[in-house]
MOPAC internal coordinates of N, CA, C and O (Angstrom, degrees):
PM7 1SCF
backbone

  N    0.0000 0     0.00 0     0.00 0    0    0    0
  C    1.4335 1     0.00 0     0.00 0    1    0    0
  C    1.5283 1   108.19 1     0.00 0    2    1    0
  O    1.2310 1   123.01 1   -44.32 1    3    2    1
  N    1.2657 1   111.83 1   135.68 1    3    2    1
  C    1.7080 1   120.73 1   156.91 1    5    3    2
  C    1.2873 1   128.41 1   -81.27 1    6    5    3
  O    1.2310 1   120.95 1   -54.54 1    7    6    5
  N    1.5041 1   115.79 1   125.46 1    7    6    5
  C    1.5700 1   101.91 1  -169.66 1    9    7    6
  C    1.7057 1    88.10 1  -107.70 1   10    9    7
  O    1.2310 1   118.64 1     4.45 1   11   10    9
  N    1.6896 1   120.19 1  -175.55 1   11   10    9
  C    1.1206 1   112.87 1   154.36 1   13   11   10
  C    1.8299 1    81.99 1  -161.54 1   14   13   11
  O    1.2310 1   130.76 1   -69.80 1   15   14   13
  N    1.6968 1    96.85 1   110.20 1   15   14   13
  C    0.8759 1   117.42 1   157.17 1   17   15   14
  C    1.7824 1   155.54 1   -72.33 1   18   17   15
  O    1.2310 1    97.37 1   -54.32 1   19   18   17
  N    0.9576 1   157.85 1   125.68 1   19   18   17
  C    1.5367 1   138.26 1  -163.64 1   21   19   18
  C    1.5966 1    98.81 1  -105.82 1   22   21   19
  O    1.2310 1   125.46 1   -34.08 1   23   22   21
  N    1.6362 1   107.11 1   145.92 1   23   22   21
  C    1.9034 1   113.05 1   158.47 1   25   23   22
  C    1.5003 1    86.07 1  -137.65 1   26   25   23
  O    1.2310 1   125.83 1   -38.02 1   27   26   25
  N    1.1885 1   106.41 1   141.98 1   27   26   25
  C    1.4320 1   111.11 1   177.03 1   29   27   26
  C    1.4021 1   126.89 1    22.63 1   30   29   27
  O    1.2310 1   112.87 1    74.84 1   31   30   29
  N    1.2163 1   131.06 1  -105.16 1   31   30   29
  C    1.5478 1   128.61 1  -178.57 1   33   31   30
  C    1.9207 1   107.83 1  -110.51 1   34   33   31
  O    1.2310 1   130.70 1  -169.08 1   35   34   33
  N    0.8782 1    96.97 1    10.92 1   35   34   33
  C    1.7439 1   118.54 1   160.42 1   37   35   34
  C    1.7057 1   120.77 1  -104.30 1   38   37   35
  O    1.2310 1   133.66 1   -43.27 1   39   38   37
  N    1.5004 1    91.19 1   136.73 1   39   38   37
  C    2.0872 1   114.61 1   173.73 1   41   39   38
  C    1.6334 1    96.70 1  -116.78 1   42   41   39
  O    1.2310 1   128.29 1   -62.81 1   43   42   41
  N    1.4390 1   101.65 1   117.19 1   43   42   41
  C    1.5211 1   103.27 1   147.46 1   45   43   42
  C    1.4242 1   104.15 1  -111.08 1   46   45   43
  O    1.2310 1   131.06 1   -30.37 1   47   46   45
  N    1.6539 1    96.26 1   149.63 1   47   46   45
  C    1.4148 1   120.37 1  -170.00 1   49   47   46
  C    1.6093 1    91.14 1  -128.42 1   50   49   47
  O    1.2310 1   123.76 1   -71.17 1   51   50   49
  N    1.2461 1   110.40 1   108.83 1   51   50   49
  C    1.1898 1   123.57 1   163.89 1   53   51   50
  C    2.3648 1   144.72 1  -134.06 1   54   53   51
  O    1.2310 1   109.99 1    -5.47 1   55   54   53
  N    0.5525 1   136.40 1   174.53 1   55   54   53
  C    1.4398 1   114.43 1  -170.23 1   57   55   54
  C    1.7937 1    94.72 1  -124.93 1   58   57   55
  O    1.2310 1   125.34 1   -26.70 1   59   58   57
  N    1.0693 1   107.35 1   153.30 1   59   58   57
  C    1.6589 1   122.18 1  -166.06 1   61   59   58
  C    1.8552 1   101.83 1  -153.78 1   62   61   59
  O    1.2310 1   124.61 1   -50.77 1   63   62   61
  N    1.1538 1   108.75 1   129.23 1   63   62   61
  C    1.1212 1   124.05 1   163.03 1   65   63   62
  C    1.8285 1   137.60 1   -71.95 1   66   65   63
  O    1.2310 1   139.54 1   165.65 1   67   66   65
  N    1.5468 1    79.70 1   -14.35 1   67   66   65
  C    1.8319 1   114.70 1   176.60 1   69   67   66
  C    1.6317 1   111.11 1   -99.99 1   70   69   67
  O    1.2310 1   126.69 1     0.23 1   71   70   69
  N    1.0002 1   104.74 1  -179.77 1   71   70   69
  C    1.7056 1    97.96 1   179.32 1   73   71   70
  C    1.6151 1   104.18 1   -93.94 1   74   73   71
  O    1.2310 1   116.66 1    -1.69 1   75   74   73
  N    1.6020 1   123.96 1   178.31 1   75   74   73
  C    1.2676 1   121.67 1  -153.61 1   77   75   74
  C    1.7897 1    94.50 1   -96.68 1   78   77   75
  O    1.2310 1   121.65 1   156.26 1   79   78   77
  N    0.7815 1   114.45 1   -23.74 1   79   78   77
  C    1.7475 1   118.31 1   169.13 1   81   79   78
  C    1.6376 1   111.18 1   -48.70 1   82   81   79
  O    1.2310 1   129.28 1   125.34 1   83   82   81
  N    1.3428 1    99.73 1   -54.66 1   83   82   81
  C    1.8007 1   111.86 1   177.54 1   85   83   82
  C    1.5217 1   118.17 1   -72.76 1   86   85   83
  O    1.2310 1   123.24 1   159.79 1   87   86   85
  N    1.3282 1   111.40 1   -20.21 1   87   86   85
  C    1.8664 1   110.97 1  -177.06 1   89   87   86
  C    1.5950 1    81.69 1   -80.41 1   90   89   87
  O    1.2310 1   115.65 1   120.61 1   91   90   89
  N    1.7460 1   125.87 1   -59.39 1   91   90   89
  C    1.2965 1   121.51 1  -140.10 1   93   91   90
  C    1.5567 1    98.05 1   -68.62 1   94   93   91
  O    1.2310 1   117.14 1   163.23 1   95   94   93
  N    1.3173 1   123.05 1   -16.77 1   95   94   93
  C    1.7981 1   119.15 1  -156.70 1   97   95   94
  C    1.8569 1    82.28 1   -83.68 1   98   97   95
  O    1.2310 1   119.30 1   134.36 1   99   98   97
  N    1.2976 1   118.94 1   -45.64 1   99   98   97
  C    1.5129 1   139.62 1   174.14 1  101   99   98
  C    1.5704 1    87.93 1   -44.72 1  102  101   99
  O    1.2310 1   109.04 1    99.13 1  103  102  101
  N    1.0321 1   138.13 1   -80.87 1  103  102  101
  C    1.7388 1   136.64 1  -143.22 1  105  103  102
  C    1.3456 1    87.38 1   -73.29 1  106  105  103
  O    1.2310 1   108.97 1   123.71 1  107  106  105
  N    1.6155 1   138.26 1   -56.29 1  107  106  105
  C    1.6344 1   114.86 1  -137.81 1  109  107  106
  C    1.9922 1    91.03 1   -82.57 1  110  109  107
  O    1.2310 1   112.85 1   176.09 1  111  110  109
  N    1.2265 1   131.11 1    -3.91 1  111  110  109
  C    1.4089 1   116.55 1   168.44 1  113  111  110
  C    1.2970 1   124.49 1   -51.67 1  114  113  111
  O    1.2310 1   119.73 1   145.04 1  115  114  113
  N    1.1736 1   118.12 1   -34.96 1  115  114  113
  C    1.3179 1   111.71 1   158.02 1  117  115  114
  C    1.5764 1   128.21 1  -114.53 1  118  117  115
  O    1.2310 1   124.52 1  -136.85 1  119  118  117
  N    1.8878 1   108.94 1    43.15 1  119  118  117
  C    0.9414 1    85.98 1  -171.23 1  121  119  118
  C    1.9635 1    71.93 1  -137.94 1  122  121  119
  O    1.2310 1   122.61 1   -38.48 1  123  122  121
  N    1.5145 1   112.61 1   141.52 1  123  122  121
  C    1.1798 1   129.55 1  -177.03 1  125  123  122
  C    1.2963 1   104.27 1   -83.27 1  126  125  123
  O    1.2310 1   108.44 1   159.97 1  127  126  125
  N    1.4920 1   139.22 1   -20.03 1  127  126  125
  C    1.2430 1   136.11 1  -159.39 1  129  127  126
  C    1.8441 1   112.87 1  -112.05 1  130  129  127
  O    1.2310 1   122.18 1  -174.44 1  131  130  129
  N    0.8978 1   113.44 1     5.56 1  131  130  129
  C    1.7627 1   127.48 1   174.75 1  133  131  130
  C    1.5192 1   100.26 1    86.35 1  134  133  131
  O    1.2310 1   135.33 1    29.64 1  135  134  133
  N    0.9604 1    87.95 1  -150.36 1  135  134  133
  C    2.1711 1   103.74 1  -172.79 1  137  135  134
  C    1.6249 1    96.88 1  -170.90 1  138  137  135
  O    1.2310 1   135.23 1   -25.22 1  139  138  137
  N    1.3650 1    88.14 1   154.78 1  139  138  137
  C    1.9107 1    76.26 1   174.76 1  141  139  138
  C    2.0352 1    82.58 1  -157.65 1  142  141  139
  O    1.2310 1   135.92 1   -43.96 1  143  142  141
  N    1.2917 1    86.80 1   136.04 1  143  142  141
  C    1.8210 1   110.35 1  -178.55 1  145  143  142
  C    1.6397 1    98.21 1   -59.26 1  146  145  143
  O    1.2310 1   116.11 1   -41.20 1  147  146  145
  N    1.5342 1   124.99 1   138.80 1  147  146  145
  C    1.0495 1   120.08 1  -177.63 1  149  147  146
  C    1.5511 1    75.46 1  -125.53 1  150  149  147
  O    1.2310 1   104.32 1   128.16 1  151  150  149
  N    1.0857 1   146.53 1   -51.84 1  151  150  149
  C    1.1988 1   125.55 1  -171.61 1  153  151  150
  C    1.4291 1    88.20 1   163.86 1  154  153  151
  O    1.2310 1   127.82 1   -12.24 1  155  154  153
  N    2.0309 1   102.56 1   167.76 1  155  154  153
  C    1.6486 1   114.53 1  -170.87 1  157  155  154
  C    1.6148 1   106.92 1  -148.09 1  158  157  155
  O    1.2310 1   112.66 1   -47.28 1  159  158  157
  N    1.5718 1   131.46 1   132.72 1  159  158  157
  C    0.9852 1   115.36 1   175.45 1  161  159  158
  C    1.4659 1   108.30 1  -112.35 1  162  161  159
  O    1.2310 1   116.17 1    16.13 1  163  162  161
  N    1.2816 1   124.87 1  -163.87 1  163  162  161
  C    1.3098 1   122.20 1  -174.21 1  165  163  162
  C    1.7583 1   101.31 1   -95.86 1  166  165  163
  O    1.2310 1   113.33 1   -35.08 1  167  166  165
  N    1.1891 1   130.22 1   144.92 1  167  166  165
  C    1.0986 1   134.51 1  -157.35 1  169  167  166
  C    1.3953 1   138.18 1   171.03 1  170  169  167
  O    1.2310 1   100.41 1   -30.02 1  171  170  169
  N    1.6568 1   153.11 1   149.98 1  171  170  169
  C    1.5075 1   136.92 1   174.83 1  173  171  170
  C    1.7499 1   107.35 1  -102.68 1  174  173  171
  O    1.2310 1   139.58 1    25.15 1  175  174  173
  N    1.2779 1    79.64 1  -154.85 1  175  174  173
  C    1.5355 1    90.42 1   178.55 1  177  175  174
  C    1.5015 1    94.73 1   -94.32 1  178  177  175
  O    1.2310 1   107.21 1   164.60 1  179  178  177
  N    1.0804 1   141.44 1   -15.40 1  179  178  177
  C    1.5286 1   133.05 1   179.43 1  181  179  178
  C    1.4839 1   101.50 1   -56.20 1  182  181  179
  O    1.2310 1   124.49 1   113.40 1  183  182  181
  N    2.0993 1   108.99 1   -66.60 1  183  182  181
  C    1.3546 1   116.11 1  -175.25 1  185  183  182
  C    1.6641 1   123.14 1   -24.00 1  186  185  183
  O    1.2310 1   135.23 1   124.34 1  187  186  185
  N    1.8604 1    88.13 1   -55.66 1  187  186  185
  C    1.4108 1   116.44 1  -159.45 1  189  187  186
  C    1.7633 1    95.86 1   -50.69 1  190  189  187
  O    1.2310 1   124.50 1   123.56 1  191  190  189
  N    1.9365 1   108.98 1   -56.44 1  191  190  189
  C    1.4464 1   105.11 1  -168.74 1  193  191  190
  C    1.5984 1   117.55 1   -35.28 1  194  193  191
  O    1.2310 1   128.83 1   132.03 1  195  194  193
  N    1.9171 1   100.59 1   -47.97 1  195  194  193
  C    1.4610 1   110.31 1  -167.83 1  197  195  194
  C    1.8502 1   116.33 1   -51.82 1  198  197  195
  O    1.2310 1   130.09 1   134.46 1  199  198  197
  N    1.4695 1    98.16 1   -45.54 1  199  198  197
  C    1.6374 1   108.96 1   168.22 1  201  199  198
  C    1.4475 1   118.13 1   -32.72 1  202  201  199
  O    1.2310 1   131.88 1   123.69 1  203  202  201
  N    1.4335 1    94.66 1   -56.31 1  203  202  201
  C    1.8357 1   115.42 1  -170.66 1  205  203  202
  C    0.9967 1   115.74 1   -46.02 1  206  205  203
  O    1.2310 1   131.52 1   132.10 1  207  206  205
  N    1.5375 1    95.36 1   -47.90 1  207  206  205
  C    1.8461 1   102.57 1  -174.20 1  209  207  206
  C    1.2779 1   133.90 1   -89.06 1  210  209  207
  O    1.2310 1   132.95 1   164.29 1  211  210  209
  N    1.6962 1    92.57 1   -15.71 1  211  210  209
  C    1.5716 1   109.46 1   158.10 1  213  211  210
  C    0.8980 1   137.25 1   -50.98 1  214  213  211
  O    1.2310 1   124.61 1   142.15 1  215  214  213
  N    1.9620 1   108.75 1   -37.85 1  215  214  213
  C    1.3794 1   125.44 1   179.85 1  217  215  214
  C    1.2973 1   106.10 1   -74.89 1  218  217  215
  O    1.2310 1   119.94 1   141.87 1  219  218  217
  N    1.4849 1   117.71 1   -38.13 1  219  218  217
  C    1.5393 1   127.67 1  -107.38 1  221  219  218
  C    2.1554 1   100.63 1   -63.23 1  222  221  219
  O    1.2310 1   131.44 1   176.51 1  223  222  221
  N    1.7336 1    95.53 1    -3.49 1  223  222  221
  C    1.7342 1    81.73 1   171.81 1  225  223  222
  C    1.7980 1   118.22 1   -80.31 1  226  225  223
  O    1.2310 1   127.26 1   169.56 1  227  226  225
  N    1.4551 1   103.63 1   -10.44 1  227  226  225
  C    1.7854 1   110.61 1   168.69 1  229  227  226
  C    1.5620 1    99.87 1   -93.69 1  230  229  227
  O    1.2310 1   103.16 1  -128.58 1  231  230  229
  N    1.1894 1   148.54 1    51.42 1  231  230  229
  C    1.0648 1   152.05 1   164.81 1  233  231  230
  C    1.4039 1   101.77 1   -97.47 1  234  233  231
  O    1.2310 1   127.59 1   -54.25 1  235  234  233
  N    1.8200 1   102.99 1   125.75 1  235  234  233
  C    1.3831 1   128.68 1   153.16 1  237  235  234
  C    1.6010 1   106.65 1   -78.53 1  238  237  235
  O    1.2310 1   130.74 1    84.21 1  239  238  237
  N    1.2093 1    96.88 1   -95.79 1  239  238  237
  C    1.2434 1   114.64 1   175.19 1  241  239  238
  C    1.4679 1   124.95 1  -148.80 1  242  241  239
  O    1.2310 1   122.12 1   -26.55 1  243  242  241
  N    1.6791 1   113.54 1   153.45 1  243  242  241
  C    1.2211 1   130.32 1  -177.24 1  245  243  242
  C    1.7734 1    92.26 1    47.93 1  246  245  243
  O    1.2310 1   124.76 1    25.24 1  247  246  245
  N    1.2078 1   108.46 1  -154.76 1  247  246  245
  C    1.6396 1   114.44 1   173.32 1  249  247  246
  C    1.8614 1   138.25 1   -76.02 1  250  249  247
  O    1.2310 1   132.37 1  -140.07 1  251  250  249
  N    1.6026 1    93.71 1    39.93 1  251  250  249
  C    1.3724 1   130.08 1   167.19 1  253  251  250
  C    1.3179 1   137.52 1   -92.87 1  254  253  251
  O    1.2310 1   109.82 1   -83.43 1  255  254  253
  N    0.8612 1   136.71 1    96.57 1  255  254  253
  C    1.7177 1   144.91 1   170.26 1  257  255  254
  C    1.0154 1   145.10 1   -70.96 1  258  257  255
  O    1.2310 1   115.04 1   -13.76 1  259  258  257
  N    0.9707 1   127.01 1   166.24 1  259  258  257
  C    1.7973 1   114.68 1  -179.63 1  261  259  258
  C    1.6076 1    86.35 1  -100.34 1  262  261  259
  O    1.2310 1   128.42 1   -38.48 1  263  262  261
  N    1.6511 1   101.40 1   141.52 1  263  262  261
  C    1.6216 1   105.94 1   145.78 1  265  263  262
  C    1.0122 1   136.27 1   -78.06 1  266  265  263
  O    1.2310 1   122.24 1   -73.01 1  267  266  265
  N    1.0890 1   113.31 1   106.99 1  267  266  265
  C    1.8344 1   119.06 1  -154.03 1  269  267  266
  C    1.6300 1    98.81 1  -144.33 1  270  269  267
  O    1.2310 1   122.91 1   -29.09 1  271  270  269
  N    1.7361 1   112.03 1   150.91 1  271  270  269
  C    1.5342 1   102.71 1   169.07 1  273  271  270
  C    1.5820 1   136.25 1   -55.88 1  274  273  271
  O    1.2310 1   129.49 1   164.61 1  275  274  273
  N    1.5558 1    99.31 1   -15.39 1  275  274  273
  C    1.5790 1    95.49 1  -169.85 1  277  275  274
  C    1.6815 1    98.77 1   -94.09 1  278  277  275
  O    1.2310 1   121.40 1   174.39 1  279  278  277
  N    1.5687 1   114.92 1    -5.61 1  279  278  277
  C    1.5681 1   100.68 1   178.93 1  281  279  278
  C    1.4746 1   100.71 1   -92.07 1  282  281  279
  O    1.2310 1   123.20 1   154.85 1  283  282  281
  N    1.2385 1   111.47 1   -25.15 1  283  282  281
  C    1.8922 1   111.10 1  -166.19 1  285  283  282
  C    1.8597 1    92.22 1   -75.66 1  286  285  283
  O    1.2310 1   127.41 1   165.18 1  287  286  285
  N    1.3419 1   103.35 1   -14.82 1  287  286  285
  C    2.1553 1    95.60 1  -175.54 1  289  287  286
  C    0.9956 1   104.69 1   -91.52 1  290  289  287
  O    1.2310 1   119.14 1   168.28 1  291  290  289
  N    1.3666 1   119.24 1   -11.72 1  291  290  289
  C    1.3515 1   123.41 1  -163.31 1  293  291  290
  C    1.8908 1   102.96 1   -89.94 1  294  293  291
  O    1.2310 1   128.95 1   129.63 1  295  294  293
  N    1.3590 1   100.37 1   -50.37 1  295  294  293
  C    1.5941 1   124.31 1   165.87 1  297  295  294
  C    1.2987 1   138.84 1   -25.89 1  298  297  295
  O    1.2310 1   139.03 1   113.16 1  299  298  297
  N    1.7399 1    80.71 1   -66.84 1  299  298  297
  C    1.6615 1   104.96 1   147.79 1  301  299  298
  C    0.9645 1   152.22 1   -63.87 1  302  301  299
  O    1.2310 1   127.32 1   137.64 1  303  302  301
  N    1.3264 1   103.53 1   -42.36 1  303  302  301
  C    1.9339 1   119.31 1   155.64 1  305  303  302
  C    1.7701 1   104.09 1   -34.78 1  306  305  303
  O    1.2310 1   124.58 1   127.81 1  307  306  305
  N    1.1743 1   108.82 1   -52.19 1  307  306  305
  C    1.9816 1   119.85 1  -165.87 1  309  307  306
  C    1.5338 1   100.22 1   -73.55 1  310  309  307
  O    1.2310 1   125.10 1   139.93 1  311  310  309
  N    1.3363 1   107.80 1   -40.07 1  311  310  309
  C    1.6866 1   107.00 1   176.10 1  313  311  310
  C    1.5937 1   120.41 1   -71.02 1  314  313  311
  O    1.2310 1   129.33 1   141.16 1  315  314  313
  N    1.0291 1    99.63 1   -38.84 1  315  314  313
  C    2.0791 1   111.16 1  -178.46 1  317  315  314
  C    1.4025 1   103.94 1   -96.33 1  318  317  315
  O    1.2310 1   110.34 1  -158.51 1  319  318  317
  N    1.8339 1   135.76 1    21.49 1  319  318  317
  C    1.5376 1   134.40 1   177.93 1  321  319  318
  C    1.5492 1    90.52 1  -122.37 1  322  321  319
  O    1.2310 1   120.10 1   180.00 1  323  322  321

């Protein structure tokens, strides 16, 4: 599965073998600022790479993004296809 998560003005887009409830309870332990589910499609780690590199010019780091309009259209496009 693909999740694409939000923390503040950051999207991670990442793939999990677990459901997106169990990665996110997993991510906000070390993260002081919450997470909030933007949504998950069905998917591997292959999909996930293609995402990455799609973005990869809103890349923070590792599988992090900027929240920006062209990643949330981009997001959405994968969520509403």
């Amino acid at each position: 599965m693909i999740y694409f998560m939000q923390s503040l003005d950051k999207i991670k887009v990442g793939f999990t073998k677990n459901n997106a409830i169990q990665r996110k309870k997993a991510l906000e332990i070390g993260n002081p600022h919450g997470i909030i589910i933007i949504g998950v499609v069905t998917g591997n780690s292959h999909h996930e790479k293609i995402i990455h590199k799609d973005l990869s010019d809103y890349q923070v780091i590792g599988e992090w993004f900027i929240d920006c309009k062209k990643v949330r259209n981009y997001i959405s496009d994968i969520l509403n296809n």
